[in-house]
N, CA and C atoms of all chains as a GROMACS GRO file, in nm:
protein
  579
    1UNK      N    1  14.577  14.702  10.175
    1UNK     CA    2  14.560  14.675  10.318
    1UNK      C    3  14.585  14.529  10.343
    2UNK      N    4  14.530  14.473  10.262
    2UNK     CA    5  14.536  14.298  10.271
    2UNK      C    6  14.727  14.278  10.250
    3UNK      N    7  14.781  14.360  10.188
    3UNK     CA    8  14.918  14.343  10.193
    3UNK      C    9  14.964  14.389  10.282
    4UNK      N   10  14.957  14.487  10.337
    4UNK     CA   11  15.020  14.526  10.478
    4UNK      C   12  14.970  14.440  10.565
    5UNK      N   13  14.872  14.349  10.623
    5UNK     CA   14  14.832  14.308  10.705
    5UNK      C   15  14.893  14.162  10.625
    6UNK      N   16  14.891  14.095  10.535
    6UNK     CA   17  14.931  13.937  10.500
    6UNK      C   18  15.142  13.959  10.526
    7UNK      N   19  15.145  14.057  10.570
    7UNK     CA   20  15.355  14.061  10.550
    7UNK      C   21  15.327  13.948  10.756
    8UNK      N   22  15.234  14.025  10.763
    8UNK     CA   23  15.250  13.976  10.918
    8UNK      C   24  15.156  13.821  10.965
    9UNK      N   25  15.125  13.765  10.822
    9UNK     CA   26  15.073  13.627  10.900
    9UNK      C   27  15.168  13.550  10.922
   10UNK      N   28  15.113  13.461  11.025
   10UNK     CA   29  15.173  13.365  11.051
   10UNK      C   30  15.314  13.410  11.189
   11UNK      N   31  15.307  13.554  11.170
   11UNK     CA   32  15.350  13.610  11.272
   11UNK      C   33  15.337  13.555  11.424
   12UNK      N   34  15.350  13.582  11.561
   12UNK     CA   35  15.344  13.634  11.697
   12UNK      C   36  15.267  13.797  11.639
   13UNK      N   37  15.128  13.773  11.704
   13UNK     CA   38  15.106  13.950  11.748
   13UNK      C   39  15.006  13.945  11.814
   14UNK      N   40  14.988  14.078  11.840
   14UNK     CA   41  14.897  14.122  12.014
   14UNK      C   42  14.810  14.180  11.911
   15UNK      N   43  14.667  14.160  11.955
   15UNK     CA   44  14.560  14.258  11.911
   15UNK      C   45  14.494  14.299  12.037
   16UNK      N   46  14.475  14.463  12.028
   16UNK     CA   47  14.416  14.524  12.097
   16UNK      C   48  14.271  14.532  12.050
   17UNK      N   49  14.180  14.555  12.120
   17UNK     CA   50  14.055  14.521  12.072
   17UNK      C   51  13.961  14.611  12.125
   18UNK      N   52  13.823  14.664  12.041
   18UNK     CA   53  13.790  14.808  12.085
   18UNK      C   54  13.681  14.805  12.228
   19UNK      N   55  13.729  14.678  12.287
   19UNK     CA   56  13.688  14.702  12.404
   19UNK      C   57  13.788  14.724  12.523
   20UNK      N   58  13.911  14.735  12.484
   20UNK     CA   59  14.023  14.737  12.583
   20UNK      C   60  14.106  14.654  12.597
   21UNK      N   61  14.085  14.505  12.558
   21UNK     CA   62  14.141  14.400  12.552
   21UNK      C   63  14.256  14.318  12.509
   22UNK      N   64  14.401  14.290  12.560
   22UNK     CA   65  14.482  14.290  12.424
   22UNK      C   66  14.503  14.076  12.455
   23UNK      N   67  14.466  14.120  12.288
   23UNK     CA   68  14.491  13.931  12.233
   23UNK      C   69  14.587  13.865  12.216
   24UNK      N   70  14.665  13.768  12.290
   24UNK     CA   71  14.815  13.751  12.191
   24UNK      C   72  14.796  13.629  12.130
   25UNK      N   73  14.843  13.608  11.964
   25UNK     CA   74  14.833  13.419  11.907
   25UNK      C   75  14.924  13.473  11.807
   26UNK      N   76  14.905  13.329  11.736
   26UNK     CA   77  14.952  13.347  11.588
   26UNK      C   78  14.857  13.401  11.450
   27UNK      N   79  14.842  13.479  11.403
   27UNK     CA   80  14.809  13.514  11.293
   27UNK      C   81  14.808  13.428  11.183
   28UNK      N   82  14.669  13.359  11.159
   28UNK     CA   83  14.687  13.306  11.055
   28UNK      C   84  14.624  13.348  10.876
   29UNK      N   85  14.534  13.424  10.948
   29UNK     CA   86  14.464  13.478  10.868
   29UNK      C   87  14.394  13.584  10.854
   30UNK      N   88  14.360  13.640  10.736
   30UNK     CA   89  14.323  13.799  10.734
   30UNK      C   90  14.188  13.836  10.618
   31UNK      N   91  14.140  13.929  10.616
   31UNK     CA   92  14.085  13.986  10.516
   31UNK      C   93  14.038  14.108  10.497
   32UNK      N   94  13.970  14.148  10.348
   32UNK     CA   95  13.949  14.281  10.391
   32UNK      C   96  13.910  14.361  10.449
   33UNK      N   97  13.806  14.332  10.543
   33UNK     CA   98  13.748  14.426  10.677
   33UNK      C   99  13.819  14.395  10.747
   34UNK      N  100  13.948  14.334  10.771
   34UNK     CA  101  14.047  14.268  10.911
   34UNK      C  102  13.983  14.184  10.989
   35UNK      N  103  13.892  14.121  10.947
   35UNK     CA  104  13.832  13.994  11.030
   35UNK      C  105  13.995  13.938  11.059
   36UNK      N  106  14.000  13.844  11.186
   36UNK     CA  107  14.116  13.778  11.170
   36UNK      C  108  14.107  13.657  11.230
   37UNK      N  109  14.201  13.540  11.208
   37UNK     CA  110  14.221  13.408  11.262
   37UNK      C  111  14.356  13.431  11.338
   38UNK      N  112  14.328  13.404  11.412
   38UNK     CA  113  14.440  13.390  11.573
   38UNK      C  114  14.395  13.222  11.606
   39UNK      N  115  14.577  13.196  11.574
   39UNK     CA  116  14.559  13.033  11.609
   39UNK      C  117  14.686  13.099  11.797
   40UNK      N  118  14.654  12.999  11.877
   40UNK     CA  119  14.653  12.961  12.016
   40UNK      C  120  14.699  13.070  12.073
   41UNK      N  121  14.596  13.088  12.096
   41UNK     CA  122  14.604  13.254  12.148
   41UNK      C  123  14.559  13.264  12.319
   42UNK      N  124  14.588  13.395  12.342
   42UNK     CA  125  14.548  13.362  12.471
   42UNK      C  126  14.560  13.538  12.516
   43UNK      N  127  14.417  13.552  12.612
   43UNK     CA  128  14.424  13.705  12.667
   43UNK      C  129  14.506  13.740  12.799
   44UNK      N  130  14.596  13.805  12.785
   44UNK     CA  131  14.691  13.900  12.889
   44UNK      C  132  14.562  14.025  12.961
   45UNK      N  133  14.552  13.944  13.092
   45UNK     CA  134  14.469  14.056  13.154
   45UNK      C  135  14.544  14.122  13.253
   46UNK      N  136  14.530  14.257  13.234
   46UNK     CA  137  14.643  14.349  13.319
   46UNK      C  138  14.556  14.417  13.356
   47UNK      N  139  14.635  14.462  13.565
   47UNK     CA  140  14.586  14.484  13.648
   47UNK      C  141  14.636  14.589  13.719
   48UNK      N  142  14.574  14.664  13.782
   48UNK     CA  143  14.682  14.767  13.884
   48UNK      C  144  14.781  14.702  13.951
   49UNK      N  145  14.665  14.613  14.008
   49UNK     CA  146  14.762  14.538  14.162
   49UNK      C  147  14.802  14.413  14.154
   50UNK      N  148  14.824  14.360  14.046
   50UNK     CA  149  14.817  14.223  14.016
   50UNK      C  150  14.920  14.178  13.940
   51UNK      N  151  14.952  14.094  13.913
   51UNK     CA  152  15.048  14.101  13.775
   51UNK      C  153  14.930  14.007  13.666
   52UNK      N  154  15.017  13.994  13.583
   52UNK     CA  155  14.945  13.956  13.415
   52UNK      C  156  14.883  13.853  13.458
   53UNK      N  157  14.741  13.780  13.420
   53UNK     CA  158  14.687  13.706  13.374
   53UNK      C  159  14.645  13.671  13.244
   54UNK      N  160  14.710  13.538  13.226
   54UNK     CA  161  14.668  13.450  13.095
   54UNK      C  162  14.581  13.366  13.086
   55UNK      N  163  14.492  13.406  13.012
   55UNK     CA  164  14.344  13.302  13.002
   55UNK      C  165  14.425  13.248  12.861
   56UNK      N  166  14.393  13.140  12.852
   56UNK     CA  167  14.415  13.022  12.688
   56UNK      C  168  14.267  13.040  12.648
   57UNK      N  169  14.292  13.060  12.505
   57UNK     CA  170  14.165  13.072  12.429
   57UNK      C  171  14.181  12.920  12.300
   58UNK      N  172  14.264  12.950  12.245
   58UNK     CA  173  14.270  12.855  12.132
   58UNK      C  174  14.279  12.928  11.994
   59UNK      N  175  14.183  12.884  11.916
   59UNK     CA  176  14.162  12.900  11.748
   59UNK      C  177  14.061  12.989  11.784
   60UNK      N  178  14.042  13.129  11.724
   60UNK     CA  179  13.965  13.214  11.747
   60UNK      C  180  13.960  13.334  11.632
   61UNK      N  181  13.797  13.368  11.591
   61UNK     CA  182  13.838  13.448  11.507
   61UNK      C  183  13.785  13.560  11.555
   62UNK      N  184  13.861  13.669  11.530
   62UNK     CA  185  13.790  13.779  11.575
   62UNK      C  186  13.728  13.888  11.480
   63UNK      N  187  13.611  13.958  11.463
   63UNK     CA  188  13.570  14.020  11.350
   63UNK      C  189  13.602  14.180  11.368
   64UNK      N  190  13.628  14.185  11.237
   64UNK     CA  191  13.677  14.330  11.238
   64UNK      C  192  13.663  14.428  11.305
   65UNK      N  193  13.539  14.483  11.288
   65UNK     CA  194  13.483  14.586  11.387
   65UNK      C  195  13.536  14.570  11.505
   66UNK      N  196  13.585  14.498  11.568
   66UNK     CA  197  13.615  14.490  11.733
   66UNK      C  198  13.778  14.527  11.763
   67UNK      N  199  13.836  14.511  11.611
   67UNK     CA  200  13.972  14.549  11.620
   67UNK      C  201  14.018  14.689  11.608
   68UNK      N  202  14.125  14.707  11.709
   68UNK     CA  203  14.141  14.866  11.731
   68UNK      C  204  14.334  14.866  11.646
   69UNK      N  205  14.403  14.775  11.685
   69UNK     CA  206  14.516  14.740  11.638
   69UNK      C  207  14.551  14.611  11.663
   70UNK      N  208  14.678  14.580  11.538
   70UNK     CA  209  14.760  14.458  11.533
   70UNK      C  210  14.890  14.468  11.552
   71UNK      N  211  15.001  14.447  11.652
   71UNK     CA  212  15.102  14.491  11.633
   71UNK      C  213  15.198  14.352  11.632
   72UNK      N  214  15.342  14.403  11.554
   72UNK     CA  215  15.384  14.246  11.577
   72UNK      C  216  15.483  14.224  11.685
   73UNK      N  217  15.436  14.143  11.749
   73UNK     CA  218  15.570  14.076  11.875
   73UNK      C  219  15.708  14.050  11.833
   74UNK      N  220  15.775  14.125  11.918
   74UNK     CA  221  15.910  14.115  11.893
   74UNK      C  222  15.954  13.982  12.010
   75UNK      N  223  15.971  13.833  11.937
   75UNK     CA  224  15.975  13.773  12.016
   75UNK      C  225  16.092  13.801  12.122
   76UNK      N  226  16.209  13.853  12.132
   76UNK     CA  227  16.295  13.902  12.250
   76UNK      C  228  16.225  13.975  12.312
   77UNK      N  229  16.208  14.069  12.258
   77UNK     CA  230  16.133  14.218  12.401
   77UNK      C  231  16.027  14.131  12.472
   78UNK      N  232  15.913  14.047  12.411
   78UNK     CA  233  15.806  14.009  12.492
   78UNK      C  234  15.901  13.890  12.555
   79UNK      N  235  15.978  13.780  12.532
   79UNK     CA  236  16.064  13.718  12.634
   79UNK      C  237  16.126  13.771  12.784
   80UNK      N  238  16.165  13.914  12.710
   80UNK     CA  239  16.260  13.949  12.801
   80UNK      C  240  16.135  14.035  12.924
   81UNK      N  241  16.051  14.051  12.883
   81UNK     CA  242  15.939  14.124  12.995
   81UNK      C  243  15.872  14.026  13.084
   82UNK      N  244  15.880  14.012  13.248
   82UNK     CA  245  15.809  13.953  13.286
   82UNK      C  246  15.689  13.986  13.347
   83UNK      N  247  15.592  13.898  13.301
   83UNK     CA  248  15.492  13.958  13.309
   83UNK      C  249  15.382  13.979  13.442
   84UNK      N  250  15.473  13.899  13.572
   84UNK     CA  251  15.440  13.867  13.691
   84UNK      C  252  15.442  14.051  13.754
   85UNK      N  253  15.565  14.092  13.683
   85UNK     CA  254  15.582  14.284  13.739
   85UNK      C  255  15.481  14.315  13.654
   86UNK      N  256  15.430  14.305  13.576
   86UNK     CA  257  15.363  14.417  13.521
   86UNK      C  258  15.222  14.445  13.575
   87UNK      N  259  15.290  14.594  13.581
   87UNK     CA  260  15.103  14.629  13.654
   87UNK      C  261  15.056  14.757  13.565
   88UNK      N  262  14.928  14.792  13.548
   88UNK     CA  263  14.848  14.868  13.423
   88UNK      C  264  14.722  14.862  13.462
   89UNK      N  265  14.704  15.049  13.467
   89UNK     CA  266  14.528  15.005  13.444
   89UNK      C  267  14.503  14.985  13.303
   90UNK      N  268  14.353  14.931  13.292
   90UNK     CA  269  14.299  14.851  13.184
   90UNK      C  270  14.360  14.984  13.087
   91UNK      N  271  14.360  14.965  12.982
   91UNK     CA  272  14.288  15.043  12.848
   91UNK      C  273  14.147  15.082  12.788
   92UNK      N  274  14.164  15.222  12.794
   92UNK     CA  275  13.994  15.225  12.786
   92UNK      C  276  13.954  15.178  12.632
   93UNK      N  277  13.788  15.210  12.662
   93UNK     CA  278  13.749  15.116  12.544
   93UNK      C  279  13.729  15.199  12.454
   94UNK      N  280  13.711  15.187  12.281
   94UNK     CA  281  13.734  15.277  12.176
   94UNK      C  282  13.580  15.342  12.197
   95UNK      N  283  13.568  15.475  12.177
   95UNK     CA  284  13.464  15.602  12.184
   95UNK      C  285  13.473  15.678  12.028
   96UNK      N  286  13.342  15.623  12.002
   96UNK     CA  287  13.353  15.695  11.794
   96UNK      C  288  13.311  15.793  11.838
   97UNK      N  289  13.210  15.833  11.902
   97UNK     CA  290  13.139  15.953  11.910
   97UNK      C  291  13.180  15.990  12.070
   98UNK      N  292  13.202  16.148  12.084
   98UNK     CA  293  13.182  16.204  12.248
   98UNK      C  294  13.072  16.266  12.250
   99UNK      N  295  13.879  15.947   9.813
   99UNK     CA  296  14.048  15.914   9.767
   99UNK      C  297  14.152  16.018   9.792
  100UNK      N  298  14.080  16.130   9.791
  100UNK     CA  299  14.202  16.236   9.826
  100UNK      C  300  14.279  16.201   9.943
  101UNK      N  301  14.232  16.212  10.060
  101UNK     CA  302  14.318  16.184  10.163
  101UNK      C  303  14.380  16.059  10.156
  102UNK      N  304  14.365  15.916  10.106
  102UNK     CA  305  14.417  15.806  10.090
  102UNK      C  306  14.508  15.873   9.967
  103UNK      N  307  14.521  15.961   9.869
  103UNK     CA  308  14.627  15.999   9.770
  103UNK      C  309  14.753  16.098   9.848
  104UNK      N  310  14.689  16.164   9.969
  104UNK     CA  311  14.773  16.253  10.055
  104UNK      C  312  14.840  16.138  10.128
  105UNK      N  313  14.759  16.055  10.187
  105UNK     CA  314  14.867  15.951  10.278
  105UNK      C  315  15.008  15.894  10.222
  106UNK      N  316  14.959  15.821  10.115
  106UNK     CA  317  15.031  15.795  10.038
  106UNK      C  318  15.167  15.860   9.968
  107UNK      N  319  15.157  16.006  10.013
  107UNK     CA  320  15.268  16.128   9.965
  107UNK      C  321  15.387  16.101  10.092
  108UNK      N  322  15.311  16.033  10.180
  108UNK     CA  323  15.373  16.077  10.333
  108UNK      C  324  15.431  15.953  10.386
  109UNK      N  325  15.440  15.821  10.274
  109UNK     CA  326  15.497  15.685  10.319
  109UNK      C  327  15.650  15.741  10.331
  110UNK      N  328  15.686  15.654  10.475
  110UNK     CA  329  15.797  15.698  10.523
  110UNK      C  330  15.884  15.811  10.582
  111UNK      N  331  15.771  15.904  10.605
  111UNK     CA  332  15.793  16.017  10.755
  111UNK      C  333  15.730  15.973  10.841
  112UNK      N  334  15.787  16.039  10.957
  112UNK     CA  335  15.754  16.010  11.099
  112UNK      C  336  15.600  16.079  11.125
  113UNK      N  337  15.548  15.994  11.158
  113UNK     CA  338  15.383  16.070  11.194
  113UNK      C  339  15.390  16.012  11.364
  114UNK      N  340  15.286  16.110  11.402
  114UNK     CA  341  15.189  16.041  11.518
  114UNK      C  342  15.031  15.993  11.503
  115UNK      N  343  15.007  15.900  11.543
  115UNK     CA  344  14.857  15.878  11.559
  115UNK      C  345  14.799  15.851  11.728
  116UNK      N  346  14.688  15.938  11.688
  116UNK     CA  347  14.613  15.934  11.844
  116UNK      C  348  14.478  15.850  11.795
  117UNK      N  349  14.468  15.745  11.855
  117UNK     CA  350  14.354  15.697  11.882
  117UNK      C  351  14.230  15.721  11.911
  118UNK      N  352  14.133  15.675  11.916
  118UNK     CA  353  14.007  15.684  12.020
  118UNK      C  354  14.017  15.659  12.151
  119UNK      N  355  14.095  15.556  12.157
  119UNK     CA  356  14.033  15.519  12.283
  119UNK      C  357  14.210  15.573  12.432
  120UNK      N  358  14.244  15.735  12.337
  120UNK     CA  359  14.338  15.781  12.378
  120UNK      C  360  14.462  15.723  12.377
  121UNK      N  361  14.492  15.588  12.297
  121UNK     CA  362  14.642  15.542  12.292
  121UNK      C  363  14.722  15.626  12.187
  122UNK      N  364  14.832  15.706  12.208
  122UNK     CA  365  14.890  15.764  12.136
  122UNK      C  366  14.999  15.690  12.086
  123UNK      N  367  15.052  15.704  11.905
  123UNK     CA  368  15.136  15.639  11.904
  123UNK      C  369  15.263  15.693  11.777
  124UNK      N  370  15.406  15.704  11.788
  124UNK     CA  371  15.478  15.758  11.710
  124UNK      C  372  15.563  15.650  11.596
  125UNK      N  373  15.551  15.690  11.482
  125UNK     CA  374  15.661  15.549  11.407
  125UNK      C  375  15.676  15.639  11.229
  126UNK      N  376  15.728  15.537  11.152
  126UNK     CA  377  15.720  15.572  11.035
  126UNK      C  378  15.610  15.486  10.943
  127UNK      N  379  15.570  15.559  10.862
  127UNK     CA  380  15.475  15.537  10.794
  127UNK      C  381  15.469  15.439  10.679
  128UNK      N  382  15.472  15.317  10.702
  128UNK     CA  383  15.507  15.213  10.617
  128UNK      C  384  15.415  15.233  10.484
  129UNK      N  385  15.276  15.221  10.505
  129UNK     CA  386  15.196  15.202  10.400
  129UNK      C  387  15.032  15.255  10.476
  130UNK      N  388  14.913  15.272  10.376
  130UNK     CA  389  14.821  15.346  10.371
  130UNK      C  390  14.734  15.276  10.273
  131UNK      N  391  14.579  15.240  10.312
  131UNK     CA  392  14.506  15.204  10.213
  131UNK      C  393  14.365  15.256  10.204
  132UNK      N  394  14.331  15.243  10.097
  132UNK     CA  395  14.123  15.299  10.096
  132UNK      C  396  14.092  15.317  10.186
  133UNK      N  397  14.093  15.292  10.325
  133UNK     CA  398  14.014  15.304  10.444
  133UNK      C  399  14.100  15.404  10.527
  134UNK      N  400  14.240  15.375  10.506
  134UNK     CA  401  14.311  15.471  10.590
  134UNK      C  402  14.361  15.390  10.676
  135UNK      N  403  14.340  15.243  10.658
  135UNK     CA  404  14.415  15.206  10.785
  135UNK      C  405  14.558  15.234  10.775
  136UNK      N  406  14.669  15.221  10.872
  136UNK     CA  407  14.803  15.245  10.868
  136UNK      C  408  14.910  15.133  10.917
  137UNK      N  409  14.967  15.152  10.867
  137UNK     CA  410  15.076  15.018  10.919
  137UNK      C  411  15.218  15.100  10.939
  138UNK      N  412  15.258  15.110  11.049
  138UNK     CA  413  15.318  15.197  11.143
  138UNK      C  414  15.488  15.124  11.167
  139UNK      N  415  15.612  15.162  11.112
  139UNK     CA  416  15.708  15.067  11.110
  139UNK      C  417  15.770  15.158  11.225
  140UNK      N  418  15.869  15.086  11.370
  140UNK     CA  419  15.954  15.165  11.450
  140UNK      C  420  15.871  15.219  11.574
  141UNK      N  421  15.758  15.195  11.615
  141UNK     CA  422  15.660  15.224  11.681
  141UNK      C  423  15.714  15.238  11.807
  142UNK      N  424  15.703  15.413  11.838
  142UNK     CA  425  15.705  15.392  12.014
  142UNK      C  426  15.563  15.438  12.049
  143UNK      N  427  15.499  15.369  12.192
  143UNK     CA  428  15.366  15.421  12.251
  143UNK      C  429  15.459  15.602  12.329
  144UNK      N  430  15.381  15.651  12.297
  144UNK     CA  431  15.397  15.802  12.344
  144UNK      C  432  15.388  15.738  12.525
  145UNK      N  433  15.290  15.750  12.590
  145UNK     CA  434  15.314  15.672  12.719
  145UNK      C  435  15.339  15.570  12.757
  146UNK      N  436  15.499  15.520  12.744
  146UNK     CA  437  15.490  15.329  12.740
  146UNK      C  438  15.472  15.292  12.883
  147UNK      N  439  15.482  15.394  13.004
  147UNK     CA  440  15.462  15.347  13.131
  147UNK      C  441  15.272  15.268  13.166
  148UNK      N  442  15.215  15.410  13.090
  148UNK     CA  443  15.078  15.364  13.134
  148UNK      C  444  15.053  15.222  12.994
  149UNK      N  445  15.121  15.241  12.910
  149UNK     CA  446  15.069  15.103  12.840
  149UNK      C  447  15.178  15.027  12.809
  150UNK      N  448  15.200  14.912  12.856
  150UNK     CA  449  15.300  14.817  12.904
  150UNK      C  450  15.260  14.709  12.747
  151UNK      N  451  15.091  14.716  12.735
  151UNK     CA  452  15.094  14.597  12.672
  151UNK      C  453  15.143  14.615  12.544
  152UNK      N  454  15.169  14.729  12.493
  152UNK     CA  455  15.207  14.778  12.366
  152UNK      C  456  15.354  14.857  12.386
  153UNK      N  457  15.454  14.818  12.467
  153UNK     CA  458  15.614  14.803  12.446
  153UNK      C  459  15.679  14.687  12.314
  154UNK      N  460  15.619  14.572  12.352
  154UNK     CA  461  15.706  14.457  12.284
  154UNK      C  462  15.661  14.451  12.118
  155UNK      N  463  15.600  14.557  12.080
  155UNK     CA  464  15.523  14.544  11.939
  155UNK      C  465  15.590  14.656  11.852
  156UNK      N  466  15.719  14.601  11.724
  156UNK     CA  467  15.782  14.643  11.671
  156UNK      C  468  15.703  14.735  11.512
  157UNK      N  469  15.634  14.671  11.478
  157UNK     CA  470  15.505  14.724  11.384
  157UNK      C  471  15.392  14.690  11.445
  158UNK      N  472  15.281  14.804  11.375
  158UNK     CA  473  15.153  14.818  11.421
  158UNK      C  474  15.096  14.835  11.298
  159UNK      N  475  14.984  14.763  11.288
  159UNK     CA  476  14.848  14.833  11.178
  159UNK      C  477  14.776  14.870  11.252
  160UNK      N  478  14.702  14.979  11.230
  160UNK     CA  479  14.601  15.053  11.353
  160UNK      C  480  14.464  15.041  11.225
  161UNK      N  481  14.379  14.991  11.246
  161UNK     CA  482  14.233  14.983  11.136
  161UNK      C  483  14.218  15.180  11.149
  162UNK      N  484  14.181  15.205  11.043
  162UNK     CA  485  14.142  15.318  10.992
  162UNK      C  486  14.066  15.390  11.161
  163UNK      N  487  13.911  15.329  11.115
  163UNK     CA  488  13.808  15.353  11.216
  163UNK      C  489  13.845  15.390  11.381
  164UNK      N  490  13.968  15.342  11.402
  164UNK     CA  491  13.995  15.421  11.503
  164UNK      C  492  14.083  15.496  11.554
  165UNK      N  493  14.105  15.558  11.423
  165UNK     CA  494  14.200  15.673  11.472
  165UNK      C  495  14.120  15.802  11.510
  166UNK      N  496  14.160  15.897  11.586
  166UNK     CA  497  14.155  16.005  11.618
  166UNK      C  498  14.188  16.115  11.511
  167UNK      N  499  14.362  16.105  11.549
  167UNK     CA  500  14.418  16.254  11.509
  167UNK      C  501  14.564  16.120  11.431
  168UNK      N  502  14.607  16.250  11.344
  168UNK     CA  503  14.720  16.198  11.289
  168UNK      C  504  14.787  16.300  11.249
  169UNK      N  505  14.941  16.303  11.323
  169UNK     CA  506  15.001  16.438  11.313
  169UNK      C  507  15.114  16.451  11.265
  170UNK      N  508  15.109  16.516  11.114
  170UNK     CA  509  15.237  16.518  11.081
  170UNK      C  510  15.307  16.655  11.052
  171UNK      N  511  15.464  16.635  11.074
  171UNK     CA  512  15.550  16.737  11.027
  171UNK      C  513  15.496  16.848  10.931
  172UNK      N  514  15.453  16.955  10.960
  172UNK     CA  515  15.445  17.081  10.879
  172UNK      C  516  15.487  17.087  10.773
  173UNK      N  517  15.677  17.056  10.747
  173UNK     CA  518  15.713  17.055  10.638
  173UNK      C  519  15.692  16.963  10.564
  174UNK      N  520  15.623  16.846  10.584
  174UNK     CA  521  15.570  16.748  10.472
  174UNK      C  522  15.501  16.723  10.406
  175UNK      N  523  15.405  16.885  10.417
  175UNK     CA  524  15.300  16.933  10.361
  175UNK      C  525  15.305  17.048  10.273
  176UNK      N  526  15.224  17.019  10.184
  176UNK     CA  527  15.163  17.184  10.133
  176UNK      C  528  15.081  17.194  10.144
  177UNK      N  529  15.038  17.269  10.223
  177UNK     CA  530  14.846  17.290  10.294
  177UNK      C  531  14.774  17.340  10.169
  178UNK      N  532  14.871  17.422  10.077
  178UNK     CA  533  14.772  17.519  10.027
  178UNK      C  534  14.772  17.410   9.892
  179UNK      N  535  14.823  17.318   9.834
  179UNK     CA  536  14.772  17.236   9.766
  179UNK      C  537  14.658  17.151   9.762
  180UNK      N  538  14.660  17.089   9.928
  180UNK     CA  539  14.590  17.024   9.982
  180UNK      C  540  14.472  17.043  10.006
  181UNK      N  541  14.447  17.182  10.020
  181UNK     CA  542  14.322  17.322  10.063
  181UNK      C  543  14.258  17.281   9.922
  182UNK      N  544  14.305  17.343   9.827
  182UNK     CA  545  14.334  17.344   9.671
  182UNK      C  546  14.235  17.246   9.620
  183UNK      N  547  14.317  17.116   9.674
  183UNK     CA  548  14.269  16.969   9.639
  183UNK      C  549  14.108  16.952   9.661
  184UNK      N  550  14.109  16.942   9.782
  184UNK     CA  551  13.993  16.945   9.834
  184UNK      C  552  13.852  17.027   9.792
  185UNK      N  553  13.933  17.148   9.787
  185UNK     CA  554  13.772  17.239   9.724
  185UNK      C  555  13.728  17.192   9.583
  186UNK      N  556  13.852  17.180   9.495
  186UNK     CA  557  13.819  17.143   9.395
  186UNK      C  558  13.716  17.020   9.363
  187UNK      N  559  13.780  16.919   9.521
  187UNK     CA  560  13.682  16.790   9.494
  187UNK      C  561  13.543  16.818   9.588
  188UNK      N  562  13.520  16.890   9.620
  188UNK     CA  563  13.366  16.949   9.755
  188UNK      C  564  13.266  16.995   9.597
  189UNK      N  565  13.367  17.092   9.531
  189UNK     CA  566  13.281  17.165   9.441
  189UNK      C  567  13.213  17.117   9.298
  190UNK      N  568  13.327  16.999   9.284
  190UNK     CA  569  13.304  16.864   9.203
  190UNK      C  570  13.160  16.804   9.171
  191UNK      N  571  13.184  16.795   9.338
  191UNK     CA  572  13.054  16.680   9.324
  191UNK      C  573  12.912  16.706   9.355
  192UNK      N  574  12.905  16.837   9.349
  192UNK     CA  575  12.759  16.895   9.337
  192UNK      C  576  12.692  16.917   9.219
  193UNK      N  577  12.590  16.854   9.200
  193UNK     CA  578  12.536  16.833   9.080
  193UNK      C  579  12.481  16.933   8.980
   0.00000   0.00000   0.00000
């Protein structure tokens, strides 16, 4: 796991997070529960009616449990999307048990 | 370990994984570890309209813990091995 997840440090990637939330930074670091280090990162808040908001976070680590996925940014596709059109309701939040 | 030894049979077919928190998602199956997490190469979101934020993301690791469902091709299986597998290890471990 630590190898599938270390091919992508130092990467661009978005973490979705099991409250709905998606993270974007650099990946700097990893381990085996997927705790992670996200250097200058910053949350994309998406809206029905709105377009994207970017909050700046910085150096941030986030602990495992809260992570739902890591995916990696394709720096063209996320260039080429602007993010002023984009509209989305939230993502719901992760449910272990119904 | 069984199912982390079944995953492992299945690096590099096309699976789906459904989430918890209902994000569905289709790709090939890069790699698989102890926990089950997955690392997903070619990734399309099954609904990319309702989820925008997960278009521009060419691989995915999805952590084990929140997957749902994971659905693969019929023929990439032998159930009745798998059936097989399993009882053998249920019946194992009773003392």
């Amino acid at each position: 796991m630590a190898a599938a997840l270390k091919e992508i440090v130092n990467k661009q990637v978005s973490i979705l997070t099991c409250d709905g939330r998606s993270i974007v930074g650099q990946l700097r670091g990893v381990d085996q529960v997927t705790n992670v280090i996200l250097d200058e990162c910053h949350e994309r808040v998406y809206s029905a009616d709105a377009g994207v908001e970017q909050v700046v976070l910085g150096l941030y680590i986030i602990r495992g449990d809260n992570i739902a996925l890591i995916g990696e940014l394709d720096a063209d596709l996320d260039s080429k999307t602007d993010l002023a059109t984009v509209r989305a309701r939230p993502i719901k939040p992760v449910v272990h048990s119904l | 370990m069984l199912f982390y030894s079944f995953f492992k049979t299945l690096v590099n077919k096309e699976i789906a994984v459904e989430l918890k928190n209902d994000v569905a998602l289709t790709g090939r199956l890069h790699s698989v570890d102890q926990y089950l997490n997955i690392k997903l190469l070619e990734t399309k979101v099954v609904d990319a309209e309702r989820y925008p934020q997960l278009t521009s993301m060419t691989s995915v690791f999805i952590r084990g813990s929140v997957v749902r469902y994971i659905q693969i091709p019929k023929a990439d299986v032998d159930v009745d091995l798998l059936q097989d597998a399993a009882r053998k290890q249920n019946t194992s471990s009773q003392p």
